[in-house]
N, C-alpha and C positions, 0 to 999 in steps of 0.2 A: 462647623458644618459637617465635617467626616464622621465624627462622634454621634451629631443625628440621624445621619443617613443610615450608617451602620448595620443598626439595630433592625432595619425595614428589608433587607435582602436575607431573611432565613432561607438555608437549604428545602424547609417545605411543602416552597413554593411550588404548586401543580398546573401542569396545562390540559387542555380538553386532549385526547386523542388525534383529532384532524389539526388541530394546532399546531402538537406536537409532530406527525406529520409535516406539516407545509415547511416546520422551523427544518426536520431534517433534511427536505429536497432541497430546500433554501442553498445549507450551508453545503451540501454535497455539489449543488451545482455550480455554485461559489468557491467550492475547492478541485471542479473542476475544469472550470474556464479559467483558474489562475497557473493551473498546471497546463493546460494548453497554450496557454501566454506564454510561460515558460520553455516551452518545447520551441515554439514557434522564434524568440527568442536565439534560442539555442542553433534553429538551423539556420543555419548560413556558409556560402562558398564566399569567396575569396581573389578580388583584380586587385596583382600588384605592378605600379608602375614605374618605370626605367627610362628617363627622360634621354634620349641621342639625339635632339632635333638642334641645328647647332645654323640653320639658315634662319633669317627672320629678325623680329623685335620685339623685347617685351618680355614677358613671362609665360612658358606655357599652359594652358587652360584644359583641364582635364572634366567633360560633361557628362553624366551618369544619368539617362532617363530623362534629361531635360534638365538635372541639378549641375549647379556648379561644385564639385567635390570641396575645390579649395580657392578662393578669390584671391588669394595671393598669387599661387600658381606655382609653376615649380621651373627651375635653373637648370642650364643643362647640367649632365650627370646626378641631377637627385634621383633618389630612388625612395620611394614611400614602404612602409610596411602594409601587411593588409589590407585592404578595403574591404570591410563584410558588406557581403549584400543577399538578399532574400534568394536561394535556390530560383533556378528560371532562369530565362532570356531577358540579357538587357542588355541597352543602344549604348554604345563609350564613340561619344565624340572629341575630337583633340581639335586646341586652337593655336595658334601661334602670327600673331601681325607679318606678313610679310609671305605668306604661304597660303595656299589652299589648304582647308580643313580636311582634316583627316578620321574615318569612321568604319566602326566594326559593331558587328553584335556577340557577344558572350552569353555561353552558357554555361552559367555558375552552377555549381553542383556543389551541396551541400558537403565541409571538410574539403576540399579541395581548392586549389591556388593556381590563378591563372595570369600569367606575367603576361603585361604590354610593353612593348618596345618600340615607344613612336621615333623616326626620322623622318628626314626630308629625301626627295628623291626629285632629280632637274627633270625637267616635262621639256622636251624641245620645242620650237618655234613652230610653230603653222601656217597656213594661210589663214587661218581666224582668229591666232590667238598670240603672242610673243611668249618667248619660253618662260616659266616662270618654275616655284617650289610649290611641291606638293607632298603633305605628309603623308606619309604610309604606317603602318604598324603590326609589327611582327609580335603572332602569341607564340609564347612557351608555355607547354603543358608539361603536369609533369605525370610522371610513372614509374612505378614498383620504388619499393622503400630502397634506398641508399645503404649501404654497409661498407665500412671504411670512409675513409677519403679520398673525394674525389675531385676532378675542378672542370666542369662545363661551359666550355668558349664559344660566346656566339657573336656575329661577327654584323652588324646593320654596316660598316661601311662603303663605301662608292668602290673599293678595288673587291673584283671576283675571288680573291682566294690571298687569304694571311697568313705568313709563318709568325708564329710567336715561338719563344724559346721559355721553356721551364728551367730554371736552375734547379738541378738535383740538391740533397745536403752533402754528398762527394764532391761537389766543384762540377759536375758535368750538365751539359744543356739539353736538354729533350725538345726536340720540334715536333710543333702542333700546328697542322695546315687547314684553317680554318674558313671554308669557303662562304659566303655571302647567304647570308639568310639561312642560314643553317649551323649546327651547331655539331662541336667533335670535344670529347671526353680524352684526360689523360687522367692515370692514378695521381695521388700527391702521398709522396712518400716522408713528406713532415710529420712530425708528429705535433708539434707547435714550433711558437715562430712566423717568418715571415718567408712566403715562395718568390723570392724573385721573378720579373718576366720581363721581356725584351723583344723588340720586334726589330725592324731593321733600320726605323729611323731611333731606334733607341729606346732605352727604358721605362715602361708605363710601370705605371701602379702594381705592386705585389698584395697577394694573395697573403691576409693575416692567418694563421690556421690556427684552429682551436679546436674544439670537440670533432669526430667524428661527423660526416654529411658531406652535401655534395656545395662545393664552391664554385658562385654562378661568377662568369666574365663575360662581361659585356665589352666589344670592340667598336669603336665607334670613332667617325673625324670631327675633327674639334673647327674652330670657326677659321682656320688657319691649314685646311685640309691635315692637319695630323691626326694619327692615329693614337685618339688615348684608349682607356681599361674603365669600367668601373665595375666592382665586383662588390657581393654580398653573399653569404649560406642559404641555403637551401636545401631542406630536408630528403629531397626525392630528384631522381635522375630528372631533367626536362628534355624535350622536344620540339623541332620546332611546327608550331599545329597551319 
């Protein structure tokens, strides 16, 4: 069948003028809503989330627009990568059994990255209601590119103000007084390797270092009121928004 066909496609072949026409706007238009696809595609910002919610039962539920991101859900201390989502305003609801739901709205901007930091926070008692948990969730924005390394401490736990200790590569300890809901910057003069860190009920989670950027610490109480760490890179100073 190839061998018959062949012979029936000469280069010849001629079309009317308006034909030829219509086939061009065809395929121009066609190559040009596939490149607007592509663009469209292309733009997207970025919610990444830092589970500290450590009252409750279950798995927490991260809700985007009304979707459920992930049905499984996430453990305390995970941390997800990216979330792209279409530039714009959009509703992030959190869930956790045991808690009142906790909600924000974002605005994703196209290349940029916007960390959630959900916790619980104790609601005192009333006359209409008995105390109970309520999530709350703190964003980090971030700002101006990173040069060197660095390590950004931000602090969701229940005590107003945390010292952590840096172990320098000399043997010495840098304190970083890290107040609640906000966030304090120390250099890291590693080059690679691991940054020790300590707080005063004892040693969390150290700082892997590797390339150049800024190294996020998240401080948070564990289901046991202690104070752990969870940490990951990031390319750019954050803030807390």
């Amino acid at each position: 069948m190839l061998q018959a066909i062949a012979p029936v496609l000469p280069m010849k072949t001629t079309f009317s003028p308006w034909l030829r026409a219509l086939t061009v706007c065809f395929f121009s238009a066609l190559g040009l809503a596939t490149a607007t696809a592509q663009n469209e595609v292309k733009k997207a910002g970025f919610v990444r989330l830092v589970n500290a919610v450590s009252p409750g039962t279950g798995q927490l539920q991260l809700i985007v627009d009304g979707r459920n991101v992930n049905p499984d859900g996430y453990s305390l201390g995970d941390v997800t990568g990216g979330i792209g989502l279409p530039p714009g305003s959009h509703e992030i609801k959190l869930k956790r059994e045991g808690t009142e739901d906790g909600s924000t709205k974002v605005n994703v901007v196209h290349g940029e990255t916007t960390i959630l930091v959900p916790f619980a926070e104790r609601i005192p008692a009333s006359d209409e209601k008995p105390a109970y948990w309520a999530l709350r969730i703190l964003r980090l924005k971030q700002k101006e590119v990173e040069k060197g390394r660095s390590a950004t401490f931000v602090s969701v736990s229940s005590q107003p103000e945390l010292q952590v200790e840096l172990k320098e590569p000399n043997g010495d300890w840098t304190k970083v007084f890290v107040k609640r809901l906000a966030t304090s910057q120390a250099p890291l003069n590693y080059p690679e390797g691991y940054a020790p860190l300590r707080t005063k009920q004892g040693d969390i989670d150290a700082i892997p270092i590797g390339s150049e950027g800024n190294y996020v610490v998240i401080l948070y109480d564990d289901e046991n009121s202690k104070v752990r760490a969870v940490n990951f890179k990031d390319l750019k100073y954050l803030s807390a928004d």
